[in-house]
N, C-alpha and C positions, 0 to 999 in steps of 0.2 A: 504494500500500500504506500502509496504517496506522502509524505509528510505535506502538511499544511504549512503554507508561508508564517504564521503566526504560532506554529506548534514546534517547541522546541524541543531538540533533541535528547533522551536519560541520559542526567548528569550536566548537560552545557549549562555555561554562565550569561551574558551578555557578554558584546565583544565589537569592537570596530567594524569588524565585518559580518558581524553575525555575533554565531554563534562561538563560544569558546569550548570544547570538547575537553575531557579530561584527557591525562597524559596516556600513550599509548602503549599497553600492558608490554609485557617481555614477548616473546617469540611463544610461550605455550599460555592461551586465552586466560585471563583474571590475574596473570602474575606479575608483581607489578618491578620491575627490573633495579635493584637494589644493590648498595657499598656503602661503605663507609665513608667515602669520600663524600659521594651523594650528600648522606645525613649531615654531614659537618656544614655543606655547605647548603644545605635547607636549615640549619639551625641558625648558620653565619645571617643569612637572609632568605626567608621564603624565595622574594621577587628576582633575586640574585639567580635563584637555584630555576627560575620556570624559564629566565632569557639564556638559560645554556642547555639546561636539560631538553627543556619542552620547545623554548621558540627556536633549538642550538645555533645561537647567535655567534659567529667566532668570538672571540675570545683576542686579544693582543698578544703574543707570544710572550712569556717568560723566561727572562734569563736563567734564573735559578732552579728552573725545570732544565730546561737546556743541559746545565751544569751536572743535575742529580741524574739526568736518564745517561750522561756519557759515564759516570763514575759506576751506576749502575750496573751499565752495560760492560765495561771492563771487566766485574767480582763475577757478573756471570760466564763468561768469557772464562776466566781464572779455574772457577770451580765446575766448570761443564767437563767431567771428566769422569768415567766409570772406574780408573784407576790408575794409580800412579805411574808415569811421572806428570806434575804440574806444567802451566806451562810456565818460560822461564818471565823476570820480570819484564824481560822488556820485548817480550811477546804480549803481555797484559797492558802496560805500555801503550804498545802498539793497536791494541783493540781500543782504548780510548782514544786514539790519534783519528783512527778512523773512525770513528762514530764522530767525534767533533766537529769534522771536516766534513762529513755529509749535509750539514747546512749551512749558511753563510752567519755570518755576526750579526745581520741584521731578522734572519728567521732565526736564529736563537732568541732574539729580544733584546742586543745592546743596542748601547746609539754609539758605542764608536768600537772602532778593531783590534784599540789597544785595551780597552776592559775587556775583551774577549779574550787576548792574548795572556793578558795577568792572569783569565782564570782558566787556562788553559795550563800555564805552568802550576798553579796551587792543584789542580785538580791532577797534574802529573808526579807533583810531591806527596800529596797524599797518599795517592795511589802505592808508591814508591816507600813509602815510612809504612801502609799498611803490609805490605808484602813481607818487609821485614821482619815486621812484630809480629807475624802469625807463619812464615815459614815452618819454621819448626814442628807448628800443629795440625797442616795441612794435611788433609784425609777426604777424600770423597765424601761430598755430603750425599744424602737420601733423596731430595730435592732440590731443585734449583730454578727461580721465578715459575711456581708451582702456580697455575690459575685454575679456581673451580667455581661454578656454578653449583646453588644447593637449593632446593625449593623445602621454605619455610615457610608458612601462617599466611599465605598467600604472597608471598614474596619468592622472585629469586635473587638471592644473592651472590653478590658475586667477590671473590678473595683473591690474592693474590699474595705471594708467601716470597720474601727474595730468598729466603734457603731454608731447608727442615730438614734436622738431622734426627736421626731414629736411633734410638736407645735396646728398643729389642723389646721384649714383652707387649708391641701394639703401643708404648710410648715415644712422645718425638718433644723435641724442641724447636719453636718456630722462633727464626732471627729478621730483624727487617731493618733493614741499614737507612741511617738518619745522615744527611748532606748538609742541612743548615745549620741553625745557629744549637749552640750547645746551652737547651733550656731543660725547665723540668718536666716530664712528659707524664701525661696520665696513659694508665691500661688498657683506655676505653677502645683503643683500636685493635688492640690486643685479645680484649674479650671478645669482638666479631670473629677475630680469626680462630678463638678456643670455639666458641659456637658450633662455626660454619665445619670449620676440619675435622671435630669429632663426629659433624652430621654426615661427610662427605664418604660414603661408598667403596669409591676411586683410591682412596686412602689404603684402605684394606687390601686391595686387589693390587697395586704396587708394593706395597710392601710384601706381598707373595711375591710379585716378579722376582721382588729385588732380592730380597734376603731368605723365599725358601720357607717362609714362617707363615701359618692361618691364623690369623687372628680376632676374635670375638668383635674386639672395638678397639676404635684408638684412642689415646687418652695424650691431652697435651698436660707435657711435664711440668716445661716452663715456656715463657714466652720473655724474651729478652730484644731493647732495643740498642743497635750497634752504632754509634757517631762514629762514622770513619775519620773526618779531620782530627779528633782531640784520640782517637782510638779507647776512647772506654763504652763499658758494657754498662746497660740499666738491665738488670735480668727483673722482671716479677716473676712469681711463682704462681701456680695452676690458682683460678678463680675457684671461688666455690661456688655453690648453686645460686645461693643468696646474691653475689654479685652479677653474676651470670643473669638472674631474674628480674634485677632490676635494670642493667643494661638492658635486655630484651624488651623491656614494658618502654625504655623512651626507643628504640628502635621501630614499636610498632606507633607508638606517637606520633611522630615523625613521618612515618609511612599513613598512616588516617588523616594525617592533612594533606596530604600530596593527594592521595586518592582523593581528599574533599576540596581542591583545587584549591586550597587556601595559601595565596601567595603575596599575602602584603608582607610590604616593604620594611623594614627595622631599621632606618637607619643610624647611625652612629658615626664618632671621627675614625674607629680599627674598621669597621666595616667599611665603610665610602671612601676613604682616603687613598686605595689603589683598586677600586674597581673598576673592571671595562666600560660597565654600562652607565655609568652616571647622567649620559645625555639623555638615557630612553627613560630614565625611573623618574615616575611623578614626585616622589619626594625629596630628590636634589635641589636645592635651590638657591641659586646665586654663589653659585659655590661653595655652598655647605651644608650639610645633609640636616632637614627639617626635623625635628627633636621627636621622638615617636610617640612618648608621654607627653604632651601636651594636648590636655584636655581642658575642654570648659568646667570651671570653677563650679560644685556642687549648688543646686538652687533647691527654696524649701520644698516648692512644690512641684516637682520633678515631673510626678503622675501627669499632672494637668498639664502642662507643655510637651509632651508626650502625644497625648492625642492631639493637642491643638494644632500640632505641628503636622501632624497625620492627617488631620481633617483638611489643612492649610495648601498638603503635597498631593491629596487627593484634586479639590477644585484647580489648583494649579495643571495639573498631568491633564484635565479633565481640557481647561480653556487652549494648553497648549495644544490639545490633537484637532482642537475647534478652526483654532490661526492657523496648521498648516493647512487644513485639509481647505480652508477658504482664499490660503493665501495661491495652490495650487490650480483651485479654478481662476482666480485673477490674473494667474502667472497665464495659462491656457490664451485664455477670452484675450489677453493684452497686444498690443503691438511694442517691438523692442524699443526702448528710450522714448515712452508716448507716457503722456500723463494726462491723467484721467481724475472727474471732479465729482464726488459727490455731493449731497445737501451741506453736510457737516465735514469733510475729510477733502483732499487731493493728494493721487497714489501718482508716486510715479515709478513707475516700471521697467527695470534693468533687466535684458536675460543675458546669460552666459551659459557656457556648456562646464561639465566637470566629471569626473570619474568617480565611478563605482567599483568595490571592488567586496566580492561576496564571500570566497573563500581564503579566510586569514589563511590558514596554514596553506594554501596553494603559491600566495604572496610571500608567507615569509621564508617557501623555497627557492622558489628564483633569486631575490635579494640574496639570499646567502649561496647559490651558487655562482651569482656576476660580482658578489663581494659587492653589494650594493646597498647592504645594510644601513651602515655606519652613516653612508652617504645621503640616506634620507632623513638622518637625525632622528627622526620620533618615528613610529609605528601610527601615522596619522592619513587619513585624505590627502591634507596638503603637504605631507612628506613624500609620502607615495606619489601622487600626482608632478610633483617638480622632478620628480627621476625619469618617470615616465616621459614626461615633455623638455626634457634636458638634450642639447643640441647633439651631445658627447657621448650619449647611451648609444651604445653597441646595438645592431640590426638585431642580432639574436636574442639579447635581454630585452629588448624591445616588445618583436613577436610575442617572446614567454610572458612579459607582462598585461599585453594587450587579449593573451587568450583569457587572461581572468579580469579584463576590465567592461566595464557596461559604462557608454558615455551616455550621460541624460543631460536636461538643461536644468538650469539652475534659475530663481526666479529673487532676483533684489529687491524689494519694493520699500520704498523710501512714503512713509505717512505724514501728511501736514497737515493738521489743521487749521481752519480759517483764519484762527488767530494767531498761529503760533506753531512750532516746532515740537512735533512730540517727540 
């Protein structure tokens, strides 16, 4: 059956172009595609988390990603190895040299080539000082950037482990190497990975490849994080239920507002102060993020401006569907730039043409495939519209936009009255 122009879709919001559809489940129906990362940055900012997740709006590139996926990429390199011998240092070395060099300084995220270069040498020292300190205790690990997918409470999640060494009896220790700055870290990432890996199947049936052993269940032992520049260990020990349950209850928190599309804005100066989106988010303002508590001052009689204010939004909603729908026959009956005189009023009547545009998310893929996002500033009509009729836009982004645009005319009408300027 047809949906009705006025009948909204289960679950959509309002939306610029309609309607707004909730986000779109994982790969198997109701699941809704889940990390860690995800939650941190839905708690950083709901609105933060729908313009990458949901709208995936690019992002600026980061330097200091840049940096961690090349140092990364070297330890895995290093320990990808069924059995001795290692490789030497300056084969590992050499696995960062190339990964660095696969993009330029500027898709890394610096602005000049010699920050790139500075950290290009720290990121070969470090490398270099870690090699040394752990020579000695270099052993095959059990895993190496382990990734799994686990379906939990309608969630799949997803983990990712930089190494798991196995102890034997179905116990393992998970390690995940830290690049930044050398702060105090809580577990709470730690406890997704105790969660997910003892939930994870896959876990059992490797550890048969590997070592030979059936085992019941896996049990994480410990879970320790590793800062390569400063080279010390933060080991925690196995959670217990109680922690584990309580991490899980804000996990599924977190995931019931995503599911209930609930994506306002928090802003704050740790929050907005290096976000990509600051032009698109309605709470920015004049360069500095609008305070999220600020509310109106408590009044005594709350109840009764409550409705009055509801009875107030009803006649208003009621006179405004009255203005358009008359302002539309005038626009019709009118001739363009004519003015026209009632008893009491003189209309004068501007037309103009403008675009329509129906399916948001069909819009907010093209923009992000001609990288044309940024370049329309806001997610608006006259954002979209100035791209669309910009001298510069490419024949092809063109076309893609014009299949989702509908041009109507647009009706000005300027109200005088007899005596005076309303």
């Amino acid at each position: 059956m047809k949906k009705k122009n006025n009948e909204a879709a289960p679950g959509a919001v309002p939306g610029l172009f309609g309607e707004i559809l909730p986000p779109a489940p994982a790969k198997k129906s109701g699941l809704l595609s889940f990390s860690y990362s995800k939650m941190s940055l839905y708690e950083e900012c709901p609105l933060k988390y729908k313009f990458k997740y949901i709208d995936k709006i690019k992002e600026e590139p980061k330097f200091y990603f840049a940096f961690g996926n090349s140092v990364h990429t070297a330890l895995e390199f290093l320990y990808s190895v069924k059995a001795p011998p290692f490789p030497t240092l300056e084969e590992t070395l050499d696995a960062f040299k190339k990964d660095w060099a696969a993009k330029s300084y500027l898709e890394k995220g610096y602005r000049t080539p010699q920050k790139a270069e500075d950290d290009c040498r720290k990121g070969l020292a470090m490398l270099e000082a870690y090699y040394q300190h752990n020579r000695a205790a270099f052993k095959p690990p059990f895993l190496v950037e382990y990734s799994t997918d686990v379906e939990v409470d309608g969630l799949l999640v997803r983990t990712i482990s930089d190494r798991i060494e196995y102890l034997g009896g179905g116990e393992i220790v998970i390690i995940d190497y830290k690049t930044g700055k050398d702060v105090k870290r809580q577990p709470s990432q730690l406890y997704m990975y105790q969660k997910i890996n003892e939930m994870d199947p896959r876990l059992k049936e490797k550890i048969a490849e590997t070592y030979g052993q059936r085992v019941s269940s896996v049990k994480v032992k410990q879970m320790l994080y590793y800062h390569v520049p400063t080279l010390k260990e933060y080991p925690f020990e196995r959670a217990d239920d109680k922690e584990i349950g309580g991490f899980w209850e804000r996990v599924l928190g977190v995931a019931e507002s995503i599911k209930g599309l609930k994506y306002d804005p928090t802003p704050g100066e740790r929050q907005c102060s290096w976000c990509d989106f600051k032009s698109l988010c309605p709470a920015f303002f004049g360069g500095h993020p609008h305070p999220a508590d600020q509310l109106p001052a408590a009044t005594v009689n709350i109840e009764a401006l409550v409705d009055r204010y509801g009875q107030l939004k009803e006649k208003m909603d009621d006179l405004q569907a009255q203005l358009n729908e008359v302002g539309e026959s005038l626009g019709r009956a009118a001739k363009d730039g004519a003015e026209y005189a009632g008893s009491q009023y003189t209309a004068q009547v501007k037309k103009s043409s403008k675009w329509e545009f129906r399916d948001r998310e069909a819009v907010i893929k093209v923009l992000n495939q001609f990288d044309l996002y940024q370049k329309a500033l806001t997610l608006t009509l006259t954002g979209i519209s100035s791209v669309l009729e910009s001298a510069d836009l490419g024949e092809e982004a063109r076309k893609k936009l014009l299949e989702q645009a509908v041009k109507k005319t647009a009706h000005e009408i300027k109200i005088i009255k007899k005596e005076g300027l309303i």
